[in-house]
N, C-alpha and C positions, 0 to 999 in steps of 0.2 A: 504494500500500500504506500502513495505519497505523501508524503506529509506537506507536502507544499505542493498548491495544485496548482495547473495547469494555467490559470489565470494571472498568478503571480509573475511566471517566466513570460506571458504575452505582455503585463506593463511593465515588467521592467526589459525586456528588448525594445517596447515601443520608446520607453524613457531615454532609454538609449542613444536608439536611431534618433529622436528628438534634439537628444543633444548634440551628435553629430551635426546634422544641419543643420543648428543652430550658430555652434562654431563655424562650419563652412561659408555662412551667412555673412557672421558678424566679423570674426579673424582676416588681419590680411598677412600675417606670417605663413611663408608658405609649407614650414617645418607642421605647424599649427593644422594648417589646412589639412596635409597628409594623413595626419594623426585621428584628425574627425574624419576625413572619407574610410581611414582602417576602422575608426569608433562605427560607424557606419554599417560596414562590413560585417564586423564581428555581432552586430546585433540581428544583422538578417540572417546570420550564421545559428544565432540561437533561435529566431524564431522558425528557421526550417526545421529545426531539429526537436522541436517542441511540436510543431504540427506533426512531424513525421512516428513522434509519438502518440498524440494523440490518435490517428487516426492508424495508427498500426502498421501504414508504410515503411518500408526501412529507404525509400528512395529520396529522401530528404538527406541522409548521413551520406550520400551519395555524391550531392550537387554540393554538402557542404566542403566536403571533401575537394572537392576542383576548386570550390571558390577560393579556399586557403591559397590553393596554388598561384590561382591568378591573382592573390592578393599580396602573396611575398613576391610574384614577379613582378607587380604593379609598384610596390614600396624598393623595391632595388633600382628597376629605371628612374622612380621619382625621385629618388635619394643623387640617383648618378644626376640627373638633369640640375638638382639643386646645386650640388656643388660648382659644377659645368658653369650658371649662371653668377654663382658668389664669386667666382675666382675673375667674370669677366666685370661686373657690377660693384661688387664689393656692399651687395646688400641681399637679404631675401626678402623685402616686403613686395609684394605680389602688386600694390600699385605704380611699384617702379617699373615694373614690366611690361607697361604701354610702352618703352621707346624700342620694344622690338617687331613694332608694328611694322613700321619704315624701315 
């Protein structure tokens, strides 16, 4: 039996994701940003895995599985890309990055 139901794990992944985009919203650091699209991630992570038990599927542990994947290969480019831009700039805030429009 659970002792913590079902309900619980749905508000706190949605609190989660909540607060991910919240940061995403409000932050212009782009270390910042990263960190809430992972915060992000890792919330839709548990709500597949929460539905996947709920309804007795095992094919939720599945997609969360690849998503990990895509998610440390997503945080290694983004990490390469930051320093990439710090070393040319000598900043990371994400509104200095209009001058690579032009």
């Amino acid at each position: 039996m659970n002792l913590i139901g079902f309900e619980n794990y749905l508000w706190l992944g949605s609190a989660l994701f909540c607060i991910g985009l919240l940061g995403v919203l409000v932050r212009r650091n782009v270390i910042i940003l990263l960190m809430c699209i992972e915060l992000m991630l890792n919330a839709s992570n548990l709500l597949l895995v929460v539905f996947a038990k709920m309804f007795g599927n095992m094919n939720g542990h599945i997609f969360v599985f690849f998503s990990m994947l895509v998610a440390a290969a997503e945080v290694s480019v983004g990490l390469a890309l930051i320093v990439l831009i710090y070393r040319k700039f000598r900043t990371i805030d994400s509104s200095f990055l209009d001058k690579l429009k032009g």
